[in-house]
N, C-alpha and C positions, 0 to 999 in steps of 0.2 A: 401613391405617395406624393405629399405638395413639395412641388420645386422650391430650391434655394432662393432664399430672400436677402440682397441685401438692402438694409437701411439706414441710410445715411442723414445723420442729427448729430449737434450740437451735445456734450455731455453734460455741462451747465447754461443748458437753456430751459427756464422749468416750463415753456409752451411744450417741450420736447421729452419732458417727463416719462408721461402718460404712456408715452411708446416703450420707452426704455422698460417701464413696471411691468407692462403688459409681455413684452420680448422676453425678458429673463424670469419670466413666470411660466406657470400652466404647461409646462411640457413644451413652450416652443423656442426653445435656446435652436434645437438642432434644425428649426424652419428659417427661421430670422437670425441673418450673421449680420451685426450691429458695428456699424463702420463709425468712428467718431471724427468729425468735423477735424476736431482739436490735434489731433494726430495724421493731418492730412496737411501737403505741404499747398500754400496758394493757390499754384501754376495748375496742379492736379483736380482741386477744388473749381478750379475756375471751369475744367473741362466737363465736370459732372454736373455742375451746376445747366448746362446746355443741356442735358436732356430732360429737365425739369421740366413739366408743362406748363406750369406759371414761371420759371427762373429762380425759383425760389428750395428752400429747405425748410424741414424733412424729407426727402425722397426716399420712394419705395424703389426698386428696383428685380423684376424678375423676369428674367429673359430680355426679352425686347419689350417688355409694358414695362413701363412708369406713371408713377404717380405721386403727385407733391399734397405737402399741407396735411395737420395733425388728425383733424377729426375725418378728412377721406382714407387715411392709410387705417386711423383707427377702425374706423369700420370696417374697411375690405379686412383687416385681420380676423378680425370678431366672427363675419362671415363667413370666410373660410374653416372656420375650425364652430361649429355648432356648441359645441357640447360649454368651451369657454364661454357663449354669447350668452348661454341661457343660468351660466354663473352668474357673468356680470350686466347680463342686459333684462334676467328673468325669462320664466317659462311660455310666459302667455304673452299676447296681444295688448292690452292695454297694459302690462309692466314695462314692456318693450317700447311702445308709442310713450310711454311717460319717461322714461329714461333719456329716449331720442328727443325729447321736447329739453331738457335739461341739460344735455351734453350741447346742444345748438343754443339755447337760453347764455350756457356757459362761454361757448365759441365765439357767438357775436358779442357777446355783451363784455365778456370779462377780459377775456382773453387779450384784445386790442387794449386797451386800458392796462394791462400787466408787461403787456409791452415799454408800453411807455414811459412807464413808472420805471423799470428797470432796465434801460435803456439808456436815461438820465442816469440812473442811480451808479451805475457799474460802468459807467463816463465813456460809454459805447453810441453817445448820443450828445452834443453839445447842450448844457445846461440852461434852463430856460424856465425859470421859478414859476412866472405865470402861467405856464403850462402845465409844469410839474403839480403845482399847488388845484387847477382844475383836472387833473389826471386821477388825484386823488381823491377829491370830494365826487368825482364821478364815481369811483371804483366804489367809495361809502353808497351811492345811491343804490347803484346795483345789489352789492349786498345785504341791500337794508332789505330785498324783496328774497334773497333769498332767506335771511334770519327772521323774514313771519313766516315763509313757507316750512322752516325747521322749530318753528314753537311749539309745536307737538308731535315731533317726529325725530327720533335719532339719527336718523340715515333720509335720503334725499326722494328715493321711489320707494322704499320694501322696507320690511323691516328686517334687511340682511344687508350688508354694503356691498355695493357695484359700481362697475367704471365712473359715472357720474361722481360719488362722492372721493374716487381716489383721482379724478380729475382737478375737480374745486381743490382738494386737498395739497396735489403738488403746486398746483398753480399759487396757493397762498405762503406758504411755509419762506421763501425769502422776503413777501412783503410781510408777515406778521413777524419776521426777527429784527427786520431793518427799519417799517415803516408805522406799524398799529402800535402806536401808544398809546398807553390808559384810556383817553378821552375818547378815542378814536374804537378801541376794544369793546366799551361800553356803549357803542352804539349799536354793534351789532354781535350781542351775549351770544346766540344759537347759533352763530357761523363759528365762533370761536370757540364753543363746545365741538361740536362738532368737525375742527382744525385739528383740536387736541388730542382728541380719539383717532379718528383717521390718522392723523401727523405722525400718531408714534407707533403706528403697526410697523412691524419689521418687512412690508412689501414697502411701506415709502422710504422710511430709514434707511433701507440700503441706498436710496438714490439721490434723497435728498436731504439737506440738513439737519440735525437737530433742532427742535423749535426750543428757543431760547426769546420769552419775554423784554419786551422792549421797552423800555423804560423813557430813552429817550431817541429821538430819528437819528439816522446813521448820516454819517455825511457824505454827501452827494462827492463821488471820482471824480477828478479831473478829465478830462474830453483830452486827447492825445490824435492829433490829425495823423491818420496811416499812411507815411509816404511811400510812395510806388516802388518796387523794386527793380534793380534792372532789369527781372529777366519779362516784368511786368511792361516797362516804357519799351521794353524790344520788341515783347509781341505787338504795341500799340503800334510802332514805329512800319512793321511787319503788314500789317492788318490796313494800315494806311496808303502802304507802297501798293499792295493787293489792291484794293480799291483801285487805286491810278493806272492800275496796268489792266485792269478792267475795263479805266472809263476811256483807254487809248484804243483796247480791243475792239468796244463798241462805235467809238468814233470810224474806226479805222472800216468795219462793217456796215456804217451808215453810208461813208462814202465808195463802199463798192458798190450798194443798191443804188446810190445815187447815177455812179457810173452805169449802172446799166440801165436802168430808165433812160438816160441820156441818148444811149446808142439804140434804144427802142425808140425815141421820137424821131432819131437823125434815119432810119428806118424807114418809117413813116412819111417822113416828107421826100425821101427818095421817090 
């Protein structure tokens, strides 16, 4: 029987989706006990975030192994449980290597870019139009390559849908409600066929939005600088004293090796 998982992500972070779809699927509620960011105080956040191997979130957590970041948790899940992988990653060898070429396609290329864009957008990010405005005619390029790869194809490897397309799928559902308008939709037809199918199965539905057509761009939040809390500037204050009573300890160490080199030459010349 595989040990207790927890996973700790963001509940409205749609990099963090994919996990969440995957978790409350397939029979593995009772594998994966799903911790959210949002319901974790700072101070505690701060401490979990240390075992992170990059510093960063998603983290996996089982036992004493950790592991951060979407598509490596994605996969150790997948791995672990066979019989899900070969739902959503296919049976054979080359559906597997074609799905792993698309979900990494999707990782580097989109992924950073949906960042960005919703980053700015949800004022988690200081506002920055020339950026914003290149964030998105990037995000159109990428797209543009996956809406010839979908011009004759309903789903993205098989002709049954798998992680890949309920990846693409959560990852767009806030920018096509806030950000694809008309001009922007019609650029790329087969992504957005394929948004809308995906989008409204009830495996994304429960996690994330309704897709609701966008008419026109939503306007960018205000950016709200996060002042420190006390109990934040205490540990800083904390952590600083630490250090100094460190760099006293090691002084204090230097000059006893110093002292007895001393009394080794005064030795010597006796």
């Amino acid at each position: 029987m595989s040990s207790i998982k927890n996973l700790y992500l963001e509940k409205k972070n749609p990099t963090h989706h994919i996990l969440i779809l995957l978790s409350t699927n397939f029979n593995l509620d009772k594998e994966i006990k799903l911790e959210y960011l949002e319901n974790i105080s700072s101070s505690v956040k701060k401490e979990i975030v240390k075992f992170s191997p990059t510093k960063m979130f998603p983290l996996l957590k089982e036992g004493d192994f950790f592991l951060s970041g979407t598509l490596p948790i994605l996969k150790y899940i997948l791995n672990l449980n066979p019989e899900v992988k070969k739902i959503l990653m296919g049976k054979d060898l080359k559906n597997e290597s074609s799905c792993e070429m698309w979900l990494n396609f999707i990782s580097n290329n989109i992924i950073p870019i949906v960042c960005e864009i919703n980053l700015q957008l949800e004022g988690e990010k200081p506002y920055n139009k020339e950026l914003f405005e290149i964030a998105i005619n990037d995000l159109i390029k990428q797209l543009s390559v996956m809406n010839e790869h979908l011009k004759f194809r309903t789903f993205i490897t098989n002709h049954s849908i798998q992680i890949c397309d309920f990846l693409l799928a959560t990852l767009l559902v806030n920018i096509y409600n806030k950000i694809l308008t008309k001009d922007l939709r019609e650029q790329i037809p087969n992504v957005i066929r394929h948004l809308k199918y995906v989008g409204n199965l009830t495996f994304v539905t429960k996690i994330c939005d309704k897709l609701v057509e966008c008419n026109t761009r939503a306007e960018v939040k205000e950016y709200v600088e996060k002042k420190e809390s006390e109990e934040q500037q205490k540990s800083k204050k904390e952590l600083k004293k630490e250090k100094k009573m460190e760099h006293i300890k090691e002084m204090k160490e230097h000059k006893k090796e110093e002292k007895k080199e001393e009394k080794k030459e005064e030795k010597k010349e006796k």
